[in-house]
C-alpha positions in Angstrom: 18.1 -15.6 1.0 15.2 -13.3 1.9 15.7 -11.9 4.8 14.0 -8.8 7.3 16.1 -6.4 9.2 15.8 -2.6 10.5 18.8 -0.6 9.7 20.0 2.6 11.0 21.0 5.4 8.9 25.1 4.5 9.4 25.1 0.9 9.1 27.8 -0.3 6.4 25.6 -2.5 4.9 23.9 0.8 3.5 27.1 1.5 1.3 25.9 -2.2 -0.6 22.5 -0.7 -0.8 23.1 2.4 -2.7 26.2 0.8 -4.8 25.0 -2.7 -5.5 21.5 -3.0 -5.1 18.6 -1.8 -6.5 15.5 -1.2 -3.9 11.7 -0.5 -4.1 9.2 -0.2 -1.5 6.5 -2.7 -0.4 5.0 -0.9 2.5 5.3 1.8 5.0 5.3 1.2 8.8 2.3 3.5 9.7 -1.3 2.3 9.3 -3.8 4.7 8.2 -6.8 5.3 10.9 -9.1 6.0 8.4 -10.1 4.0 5.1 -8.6 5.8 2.0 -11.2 6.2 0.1 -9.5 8.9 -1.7 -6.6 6.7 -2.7 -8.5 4.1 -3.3 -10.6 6.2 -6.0 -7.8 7.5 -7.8 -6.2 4.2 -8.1 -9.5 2.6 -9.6 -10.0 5.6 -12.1 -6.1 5.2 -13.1 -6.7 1.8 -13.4 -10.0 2.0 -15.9 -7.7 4.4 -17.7 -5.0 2.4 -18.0 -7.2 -0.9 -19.0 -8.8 1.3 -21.9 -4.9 2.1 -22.9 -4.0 -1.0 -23.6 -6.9 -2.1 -25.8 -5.8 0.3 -28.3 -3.6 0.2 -30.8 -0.7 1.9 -31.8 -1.8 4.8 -33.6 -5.3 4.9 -31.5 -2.8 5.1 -28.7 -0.9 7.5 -30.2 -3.6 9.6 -30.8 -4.8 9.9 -26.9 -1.7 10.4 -25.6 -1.3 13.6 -28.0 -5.0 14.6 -27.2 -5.0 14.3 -23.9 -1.2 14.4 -22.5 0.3 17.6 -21.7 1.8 19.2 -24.6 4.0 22.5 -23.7 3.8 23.8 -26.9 0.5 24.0 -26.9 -0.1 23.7 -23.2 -4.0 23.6 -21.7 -5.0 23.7 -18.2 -7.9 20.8 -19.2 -4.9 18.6 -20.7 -3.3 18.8 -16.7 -6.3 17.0 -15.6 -6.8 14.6 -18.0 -2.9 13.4 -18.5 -2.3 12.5 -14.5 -4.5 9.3 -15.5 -3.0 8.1 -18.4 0.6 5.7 -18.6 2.8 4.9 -20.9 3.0 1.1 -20.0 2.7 -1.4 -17.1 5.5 -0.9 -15.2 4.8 2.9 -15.3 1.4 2.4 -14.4 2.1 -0.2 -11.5 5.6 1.5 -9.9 2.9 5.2 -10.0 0.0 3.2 -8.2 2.3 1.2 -5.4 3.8 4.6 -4.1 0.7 6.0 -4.5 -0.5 3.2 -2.4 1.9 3.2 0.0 2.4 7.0 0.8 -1.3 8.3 0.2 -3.3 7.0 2.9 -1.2 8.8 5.4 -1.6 11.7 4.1 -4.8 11.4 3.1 -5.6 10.6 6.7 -4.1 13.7 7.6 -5.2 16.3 5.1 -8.9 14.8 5.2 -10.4 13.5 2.0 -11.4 16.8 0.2 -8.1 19.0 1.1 -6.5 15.4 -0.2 -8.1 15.2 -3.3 -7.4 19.1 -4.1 -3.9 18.6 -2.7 -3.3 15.5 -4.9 -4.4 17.4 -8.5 -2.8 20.7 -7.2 0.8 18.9 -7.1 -0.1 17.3 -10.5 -0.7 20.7 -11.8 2.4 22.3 -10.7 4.0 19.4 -11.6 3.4 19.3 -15.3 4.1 23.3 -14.7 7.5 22.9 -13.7 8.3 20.6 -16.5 6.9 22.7 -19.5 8.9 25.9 -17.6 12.3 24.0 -18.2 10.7 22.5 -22.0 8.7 25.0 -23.0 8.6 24.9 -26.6 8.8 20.6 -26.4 6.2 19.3 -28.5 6.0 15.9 -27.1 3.2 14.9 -24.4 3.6 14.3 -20.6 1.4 11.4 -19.5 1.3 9.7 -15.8 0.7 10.6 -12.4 4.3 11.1 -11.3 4.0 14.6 -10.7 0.6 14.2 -8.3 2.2 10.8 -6.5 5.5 12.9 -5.8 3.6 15.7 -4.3 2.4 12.8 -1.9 5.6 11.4 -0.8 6.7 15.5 -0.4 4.4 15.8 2.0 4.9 12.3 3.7 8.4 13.1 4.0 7.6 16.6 6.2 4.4 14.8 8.2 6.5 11.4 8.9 9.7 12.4 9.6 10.6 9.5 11.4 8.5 6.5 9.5 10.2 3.8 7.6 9.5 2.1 4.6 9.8 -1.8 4.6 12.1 -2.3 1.0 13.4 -5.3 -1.3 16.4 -4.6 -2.1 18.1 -6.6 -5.2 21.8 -7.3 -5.0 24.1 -9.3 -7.8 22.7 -12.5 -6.6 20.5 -12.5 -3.7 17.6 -10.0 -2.7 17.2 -8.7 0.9 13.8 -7.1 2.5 14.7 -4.0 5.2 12.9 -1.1 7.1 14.4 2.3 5.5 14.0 5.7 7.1 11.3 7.1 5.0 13.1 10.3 5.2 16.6 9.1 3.9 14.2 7.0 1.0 12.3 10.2 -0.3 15.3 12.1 0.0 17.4 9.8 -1.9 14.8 9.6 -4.0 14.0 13.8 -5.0 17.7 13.9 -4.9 18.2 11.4 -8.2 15.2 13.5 -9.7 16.6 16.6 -9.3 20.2 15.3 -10.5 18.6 14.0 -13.3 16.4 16.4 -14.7 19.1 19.3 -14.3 21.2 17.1 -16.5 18.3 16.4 -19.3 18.2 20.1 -19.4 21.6 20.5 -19.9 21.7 18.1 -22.1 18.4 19.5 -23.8 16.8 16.0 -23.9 13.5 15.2 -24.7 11.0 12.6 -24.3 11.9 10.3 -21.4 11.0 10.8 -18.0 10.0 13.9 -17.1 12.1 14.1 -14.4 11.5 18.3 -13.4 7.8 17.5 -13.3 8.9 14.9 -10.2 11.2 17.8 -8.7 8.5 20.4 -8.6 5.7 18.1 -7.6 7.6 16.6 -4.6 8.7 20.8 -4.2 5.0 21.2 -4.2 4.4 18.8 -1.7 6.9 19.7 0.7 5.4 23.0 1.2 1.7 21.6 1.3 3.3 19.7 4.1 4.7 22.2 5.9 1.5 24.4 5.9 -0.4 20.8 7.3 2.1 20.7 10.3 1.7 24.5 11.6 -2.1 23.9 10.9 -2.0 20.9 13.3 0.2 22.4 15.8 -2.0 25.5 15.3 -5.2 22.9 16.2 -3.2 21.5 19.3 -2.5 25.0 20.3 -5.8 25.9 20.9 -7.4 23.0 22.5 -4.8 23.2 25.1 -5.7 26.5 25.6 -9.7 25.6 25.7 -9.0 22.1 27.3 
């Protein structure tokens, strides 16, 4: 059965969530007051990439992702830019673009388009940063826009505290649709990134998700988020004290 509800934090069924289900988001519950245009830029232009992708073949394919991924052994400031549009398959390319989707226009509409847009490639950048500190001598390439899109949902998680996020959830046999705290989501969520990626360097994995870059970009975003909400309260401040 499909089925809507809104559950709170404590509610048993939540144990079933986290144990039995699996669970991606659809939507958030807060409509943007202002068209993303931002969002809706980088979305086409990681799209164009993507279609280009996958009219390669291997080896051309190969041969992008090298020149123009991130590389930490031979790490370049100008590979950063170019590697947050470029995937490593469809469901990479369409999970990065929904959460893009669905976390970006808020904050979009409260940065502004321009502080956005530098706020979106500044959280890619210290995103592939964090992951070549841990790997630094890896010579395989980081591709995707992971690092940028978890910068976003850092920030969403300080500016909308108390959102939710509309979910399906998959159990064993039957799939379930629910409003999530966005809060308890992106924390859930940081927290498997961080668990993981201290265990791949542990483990001294490589290739595979890039799981630090996630940590520090969501890092990243949290403090970009922070500095939005004394800025606003900053703002309100002072028209109170003109008004």
């Amino acid at each position: 059965p499909l089925r809507a509800a809104a559950l709170t934090p404590f509610s048993p069924r939540w144990v079933r969530i986290i144990y039995c289900g699996q669970m991606f988001p659809i939507s958030d519950v807060i409509p943007s007051r202002t068209v993303p245009v931002v969002t809706i830029g980088l979305i086409a232009l990681n799209a164009l990439a993507f279609l280009y992708e996958i009219q390669l073949d291997d080896d051309q394919l190969q041969l992008l992702v090298h020149y123009y991924g991130v590389v930490p052994a031979t790490f370049s400031w100008a590979d950063v830019l170019t590697s947050m549009f470029l995937h490593g398959g469809w469901l990479h390319f369409l999970g990065n673009m929904l959460y893009l989707w669905i976390f970006g226009d808020n904050v979009e509409d409260r940065l502004g388009h321009g502080l956005y847009l530098v706020f979106y490639v500044a959280c890619g950048a210290l995103a592939a940063v964090a992951q070549v500190v841990v790997q630094p001598y890896s010579p395989i390439p980081m591709v995707g826009a992971s690092g940028a899109i978890a910068g976003v949902m850092g920030a969403y998680f300080v500016l909308y505290p108390h959102s939710r996020v509309l979910a399906v959830v998959f159990f064993v046999i039957f799939l379930d649709v629910i409003e999530i705290p966005a809060i308890f989501f992106l924390g859930v969520w940081f927290l498997m990134q961080l668990f993981s990626g201290v265990g791949s360097v542990v483990e001294a994995a490589e290739g595979g998700v890039a799981f630090m870059a996630h940590v520090g970009g969501f890092a990243a975003g949290v403090i970009g988020g922070f500095i939005a909400r004394v800025r606003d309260q900053s703002r309100q401040e002072y028209w109170r004290g003109v008004g």
